[in-house]
Structures are given as structure tokens and as C-alpha cells.
C-alpha positions in Angstrom: -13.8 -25.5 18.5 -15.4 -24.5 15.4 -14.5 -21.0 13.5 -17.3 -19.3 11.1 -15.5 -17.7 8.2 -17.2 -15.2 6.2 -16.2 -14.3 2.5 -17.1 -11.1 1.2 -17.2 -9.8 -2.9 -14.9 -11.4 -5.2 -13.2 -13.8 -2.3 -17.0 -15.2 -1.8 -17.8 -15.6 -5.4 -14.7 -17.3 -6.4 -15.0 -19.7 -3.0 -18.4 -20.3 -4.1 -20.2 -20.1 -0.8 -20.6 -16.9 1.8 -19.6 -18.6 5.1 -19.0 -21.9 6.5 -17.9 -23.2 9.5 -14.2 -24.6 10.2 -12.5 -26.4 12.4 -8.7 -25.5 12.3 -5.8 -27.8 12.2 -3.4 -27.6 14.7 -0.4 -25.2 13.7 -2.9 -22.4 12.4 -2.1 -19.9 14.6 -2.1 -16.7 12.7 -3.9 -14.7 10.1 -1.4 -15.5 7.6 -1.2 -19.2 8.8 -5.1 -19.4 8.1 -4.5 -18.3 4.9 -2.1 -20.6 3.7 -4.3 -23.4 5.2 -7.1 -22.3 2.9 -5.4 -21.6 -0.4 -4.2 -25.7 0.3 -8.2 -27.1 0.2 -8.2 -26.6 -3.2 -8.6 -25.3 -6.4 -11.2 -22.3 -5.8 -9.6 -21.8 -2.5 -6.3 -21.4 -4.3 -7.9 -18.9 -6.9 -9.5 -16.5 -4.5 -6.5 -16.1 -2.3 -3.3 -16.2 -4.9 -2.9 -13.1 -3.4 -2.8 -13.3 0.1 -1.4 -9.7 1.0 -4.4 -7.7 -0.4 -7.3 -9.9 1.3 -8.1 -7.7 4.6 -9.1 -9.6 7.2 -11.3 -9.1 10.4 -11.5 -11.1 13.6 -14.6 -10.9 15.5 -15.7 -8.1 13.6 -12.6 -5.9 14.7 -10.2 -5.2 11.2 -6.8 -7.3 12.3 -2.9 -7.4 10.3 -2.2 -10.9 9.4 0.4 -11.6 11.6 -2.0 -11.6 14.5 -3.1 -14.5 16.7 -6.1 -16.4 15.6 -7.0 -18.5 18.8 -10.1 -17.6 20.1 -12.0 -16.5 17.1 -15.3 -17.0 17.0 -15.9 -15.4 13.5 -12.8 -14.7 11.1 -14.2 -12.6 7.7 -12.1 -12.2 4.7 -12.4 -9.1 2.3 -10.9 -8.0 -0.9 -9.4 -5.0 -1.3 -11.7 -1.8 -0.1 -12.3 0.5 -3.6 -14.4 3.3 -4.5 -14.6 6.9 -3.6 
């Protein structure tokens, strides 16, 4: 089953692309295992996520901490940190 991820801001501009469409590998079964997964496809992957604990992360539109469950995700979106006032 395939999973849309969304990038937002900085993430999206350094991925080079707004969304795409995924199938995960076996194993990924959390938000911090999707993570990993994607900083290892390669180098602009690697250099939007080096920092893996600030990129907020929604699942299905529903703001999510990373050590939750992935499986059944139709739409996984990954921010940058929130700033402003």
C-alpha cells in the first residue's frame, strides 16, 4: 500500500519536490523509523532531515510524536520547526 508524504518549507525545498508517493519497506513501523528510512535515500534526503528531532510530523492530518505507529497512513506530512509570533 502506497503512503503520500508531504514536505512542507525548508524540508520541501531541500527534498526538492512537495509530495510524492511511497511505498514503505518492511520494518518501518514508526515515525522515527520513517525517518531514518528517508535520511538513507540519499543525499538531499540526508540534508533535510540531519536533524530528525525538530521535524514535526502529522499522520493523516492529526499532529503525531515520533514514536507512534505508522501502519495505516494514508498521508504522512513532515514540517520544520513552527516559528513566528
Amino acid at each position: 500500500m502506497s503512503t503520500r508524504l508531504i514536505y512542507f518549507a525548508w524540508v520541501r525545498e531541500r527534498i526538492g519536490k512537495p509530495q510524492e508517493d511511497v511505498d514503505l519497506p518492511d520494518g518501518i513501523e514508526t515515525v522515527a523509523d520513517l525517518l531514518r528510512w528517508l535520511k538513507s535515500r540519499g543525499e538531499e534526503y540526508e540534508h533535510a532531515l540531519q536533524y530528525p528531532d525538530v521535524i514535526r510530523v502529522a499522520i493523516n492530518q492529526e499532529h503525531v510524536e515520533h514514536r507512534e505507529k505508522i501502519s495505516g497512513a494514508r498521508e504522512i506530512a513532515l514540517f520544520p520547526p513552527m516559528t513566528g509570533g
